[in-house]
C-alpha positions in Angstrom: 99.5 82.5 181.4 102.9 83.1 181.0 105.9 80.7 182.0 108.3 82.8 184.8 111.9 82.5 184.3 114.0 81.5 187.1 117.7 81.2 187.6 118.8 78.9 190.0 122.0 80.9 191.5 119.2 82.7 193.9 118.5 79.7 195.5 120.0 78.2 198.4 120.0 75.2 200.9 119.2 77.4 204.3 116.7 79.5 202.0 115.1 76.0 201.0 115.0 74.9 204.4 113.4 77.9 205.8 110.4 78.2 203.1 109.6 74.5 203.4 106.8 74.7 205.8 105.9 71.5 206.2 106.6 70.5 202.9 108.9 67.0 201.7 111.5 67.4 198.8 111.9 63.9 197.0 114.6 63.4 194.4 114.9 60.5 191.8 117.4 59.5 189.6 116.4 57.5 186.9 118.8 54.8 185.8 119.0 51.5 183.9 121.0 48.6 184.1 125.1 49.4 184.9 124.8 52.4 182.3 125.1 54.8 184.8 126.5 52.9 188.0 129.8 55.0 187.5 128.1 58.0 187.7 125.2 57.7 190.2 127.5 57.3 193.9 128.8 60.7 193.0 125.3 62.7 192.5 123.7 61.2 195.3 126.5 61.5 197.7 126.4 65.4 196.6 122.8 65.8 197.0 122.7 64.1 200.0 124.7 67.1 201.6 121.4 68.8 201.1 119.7 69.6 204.2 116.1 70.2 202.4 115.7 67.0 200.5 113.8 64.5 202.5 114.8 61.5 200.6 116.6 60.5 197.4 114.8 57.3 195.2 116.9 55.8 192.2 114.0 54.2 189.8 115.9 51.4 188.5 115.2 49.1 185.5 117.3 46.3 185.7 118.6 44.2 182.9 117.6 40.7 184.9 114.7 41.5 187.3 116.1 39.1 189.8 119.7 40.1 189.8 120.7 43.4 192.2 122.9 45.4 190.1 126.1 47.6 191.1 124.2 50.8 190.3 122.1 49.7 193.2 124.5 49.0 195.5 126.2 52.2 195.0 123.3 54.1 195.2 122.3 53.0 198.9 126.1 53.3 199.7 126.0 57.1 198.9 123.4 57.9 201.1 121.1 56.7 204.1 118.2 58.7 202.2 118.4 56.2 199.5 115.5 53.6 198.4 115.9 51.5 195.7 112.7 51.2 193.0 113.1 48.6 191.1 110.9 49.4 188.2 110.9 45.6 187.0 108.9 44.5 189.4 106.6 47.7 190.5 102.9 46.8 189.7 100.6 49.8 188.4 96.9 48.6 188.1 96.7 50.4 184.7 99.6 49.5 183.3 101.3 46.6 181.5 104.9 45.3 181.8 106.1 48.2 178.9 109.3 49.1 179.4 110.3 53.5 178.9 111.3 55.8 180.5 108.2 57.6 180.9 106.3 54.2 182.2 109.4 54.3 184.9 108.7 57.3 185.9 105.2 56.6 186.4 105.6 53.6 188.3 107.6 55.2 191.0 105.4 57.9 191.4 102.7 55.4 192.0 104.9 53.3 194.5 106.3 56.3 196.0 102.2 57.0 196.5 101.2 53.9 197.6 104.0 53.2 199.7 104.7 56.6 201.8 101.1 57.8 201.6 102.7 61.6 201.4 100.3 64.6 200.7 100.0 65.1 197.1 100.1 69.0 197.6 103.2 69.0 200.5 104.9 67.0 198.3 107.3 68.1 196.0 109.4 65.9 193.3 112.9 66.3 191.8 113.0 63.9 188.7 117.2 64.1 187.4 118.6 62.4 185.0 121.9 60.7 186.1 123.8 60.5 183.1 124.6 64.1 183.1 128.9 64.5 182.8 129.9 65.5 186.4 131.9 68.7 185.3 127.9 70.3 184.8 126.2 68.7 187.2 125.7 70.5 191.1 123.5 71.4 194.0 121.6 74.1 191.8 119.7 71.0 189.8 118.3 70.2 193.5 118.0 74.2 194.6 116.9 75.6 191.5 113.9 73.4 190.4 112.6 72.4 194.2 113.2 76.5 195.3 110.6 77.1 192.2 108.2 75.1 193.2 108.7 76.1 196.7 108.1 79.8 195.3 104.5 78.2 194.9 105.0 76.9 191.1 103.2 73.7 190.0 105.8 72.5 187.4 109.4 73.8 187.0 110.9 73.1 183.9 115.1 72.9 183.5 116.9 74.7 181.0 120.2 75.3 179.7 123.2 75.6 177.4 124.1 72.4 176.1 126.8 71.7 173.1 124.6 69.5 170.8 120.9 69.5 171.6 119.9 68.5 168.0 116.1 67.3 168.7 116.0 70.5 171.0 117.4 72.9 168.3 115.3 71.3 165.2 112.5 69.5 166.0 111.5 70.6 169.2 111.1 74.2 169.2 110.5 74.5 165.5 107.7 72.4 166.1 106.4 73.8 168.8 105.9 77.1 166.5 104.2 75.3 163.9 100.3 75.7 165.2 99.5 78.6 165.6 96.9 79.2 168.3 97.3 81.6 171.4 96.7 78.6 174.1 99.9 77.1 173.0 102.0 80.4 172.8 103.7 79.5 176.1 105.3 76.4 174.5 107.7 78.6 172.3 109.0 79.9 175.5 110.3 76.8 177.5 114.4 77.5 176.5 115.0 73.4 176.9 111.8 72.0 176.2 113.1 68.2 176.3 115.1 68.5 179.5 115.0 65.5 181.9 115.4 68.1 184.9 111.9 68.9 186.1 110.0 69.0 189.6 106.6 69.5 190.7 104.1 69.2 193.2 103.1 65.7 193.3 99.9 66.5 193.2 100.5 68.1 189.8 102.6 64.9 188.6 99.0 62.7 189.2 97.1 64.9 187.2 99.2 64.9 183.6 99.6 62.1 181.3 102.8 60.1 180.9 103.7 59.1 177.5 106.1 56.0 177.6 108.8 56.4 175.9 110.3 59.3 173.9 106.9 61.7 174.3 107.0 61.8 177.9 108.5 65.8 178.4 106.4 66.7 175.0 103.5 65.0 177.0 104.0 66.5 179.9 104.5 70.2 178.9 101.6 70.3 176.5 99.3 69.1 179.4 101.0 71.7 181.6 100.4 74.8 179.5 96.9 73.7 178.4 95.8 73.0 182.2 97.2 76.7 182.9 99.5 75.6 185.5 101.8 77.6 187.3 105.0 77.0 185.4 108.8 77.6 186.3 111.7 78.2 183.3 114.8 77.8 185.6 118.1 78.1 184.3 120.8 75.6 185.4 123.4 77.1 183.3 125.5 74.6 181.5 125.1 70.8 180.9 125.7 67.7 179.0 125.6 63.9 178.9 126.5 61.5 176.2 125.6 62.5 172.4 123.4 59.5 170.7 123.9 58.7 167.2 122.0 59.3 164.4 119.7 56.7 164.4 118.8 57.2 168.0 118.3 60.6 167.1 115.6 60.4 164.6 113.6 58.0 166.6 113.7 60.3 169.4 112.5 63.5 167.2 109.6 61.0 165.7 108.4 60.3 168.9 108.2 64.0 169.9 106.7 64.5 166.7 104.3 61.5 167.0 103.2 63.2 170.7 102.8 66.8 169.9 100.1 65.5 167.1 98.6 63.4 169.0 98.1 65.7 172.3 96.6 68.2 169.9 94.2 65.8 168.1 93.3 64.9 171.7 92.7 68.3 173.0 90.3 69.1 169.6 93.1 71.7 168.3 94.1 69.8 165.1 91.9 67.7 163.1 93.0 64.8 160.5 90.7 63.8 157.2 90.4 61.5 154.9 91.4 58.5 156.6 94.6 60.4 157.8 96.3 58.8 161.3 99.4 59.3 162.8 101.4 56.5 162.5 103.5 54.3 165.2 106.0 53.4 162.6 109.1 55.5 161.8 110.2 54.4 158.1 112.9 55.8 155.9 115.5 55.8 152.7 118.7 56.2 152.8 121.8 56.5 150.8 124.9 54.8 153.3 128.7 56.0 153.4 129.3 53.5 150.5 126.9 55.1 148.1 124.1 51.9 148.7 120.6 52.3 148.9 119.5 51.3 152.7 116.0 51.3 154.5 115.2 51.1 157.6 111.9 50.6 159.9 110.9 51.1 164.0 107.6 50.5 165.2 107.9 53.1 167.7 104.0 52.9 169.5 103.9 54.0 172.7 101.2 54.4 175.6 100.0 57.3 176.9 98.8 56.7 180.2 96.0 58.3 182.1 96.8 60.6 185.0 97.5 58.7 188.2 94.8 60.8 189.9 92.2 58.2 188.6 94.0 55.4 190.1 94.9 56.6 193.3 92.2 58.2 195.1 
């Protein structure tokens, strides 16, 4: 198999519109707490201009579960399309009350599931992240990623140019060239393999596993190339949100680290000895700006969730 490349300038709204068929475009932003409330009116009042997409969900994690937060509120304003997830209080008979992004992103698929009943193969899902800075963001996120999928892709992937993109530029893809085995070639070809941008068939969303936390796109994309799905490079051109710091940083690239061993111990490509585990704890040395010694320790454990496919039907 070999990932397509896509770019999504050839896509349109009529275009979208005409090769639908039948088939629902969902989009979801995925936002916690006010974080993003400044951001979110804007996207969704620009994708709601969009004459494909069906409807538009924000999955919300809210700092206090019982208090409605201004994100919300300006999400519904932007758009009649708009319903409101609040990720707090979905219940997922599988799961726990564990907070991540990829666990959010599970629990709206299953209430967007259990709620609209929609056909898991007519179905297609835009997941966006709204942090991204508004200069970058457009109507090609939507076009691009639903108008591959529409192409008859399973998964389409995101990619573009982006200023920092440490983990991407040196621990993702050097990593993902580190086993060598000709069922994972296709990984070293996804040009953004952490993006936050993806869509899919729903149907192919309830038959990968989310990860809960920082492993969720390693998670996904592994389980993507090894169940030799159709799969979608589309390039968005430029982008950006904020830059985390270091700290953040290095728990991020130990999670993607943690889930790329992991999915390949699980799939029976890499075996450990000797009493060898990967560990949930990220723990490290260091010297500080004042020349002290410093340590510091994260349990980092996260879930990997079975496919929503064993839940559902």
């Amino acid at each position: 198999m070999t990932i397509h490349q896509r770019d999504a300038a050839q896509f349109n709204d009529n275009e979208l519109v005409a090769n639908k068929r039948g088939k629902r475009i969902f989009v979801i932003f995925s936002t916690f707490g006010e974080r993003e409330a400044g951001l979110i009116y804007q996207k969704i009042s620009l994708i709601d201009t969009l004459k494909c997409v069906d409807a538009i969900f924000l999955s919300h994690r809210r700092v206090d579960e019982h208090q409605e937060e201004s994100t919300e509120l300006k999400a519904k304003q932007a758009s009649d399309k708009t319903t409101v997830i609040v990720c707090n209080t979905v219940q997922v008979p599988d799961m726990g009350n564990e907070k991540g992004k990829g666990a959010d992103m599970r629990r709206a698929l299953y209430h967007i599931i259990t709620h609209y009943k929609p056909v898991l193969q007519d179905t297609i899902i835009v997941f966006l992240d709204a942090d991204v800075i508004p200069q970058y963001f457009g109507l090609h996120f939507v076009l691009g990623l639903a108008g591959a999928v529409l192409q008859g892709f399973d998964f389409a992937k995101a990619s573009f140019w982006r200023e920092m993109g440490r983990v991407k530029k040196y621990v993702a893809q050097p990593l993902f060239s580190a086993i060598v085995h000709e069922d994972l070639l296709d990984l070293r070809t996804l040009a953004y393999p952490l993006s936050g941008e993806v869509a899919g068939t729903l149907e192919f969303f309830t038959k990968v596993c989310f990860w809960q936390m920082y492993g969720v796109e390693t998670g996904i994309n592994i389980d993507a190339v090894l169940g030799k799905y159709a799969i979608a490079d589309v390039n968005l051109g430029l982008y950006d949100h904020e830059h985390h710091g270091d700290t953040n940083i290095q728990k991020m690239s130990f999670g993607i680290i943690r889930t790329f061993l992991r999915q390949l111990i699980d799939y029976g490509y890499v075996e450990l000895k000797k009493g060898a585990a990967v560990s949930d704890v990220f723990e490290a040395q260091y010297i500080d700006e004042q020349g002290k010694r410093q340590s510091m320790k994260f349990d980092l454990q996260e879930k990997k969730y079975d496919p929503l496919i064993n839940i559902i039907l």
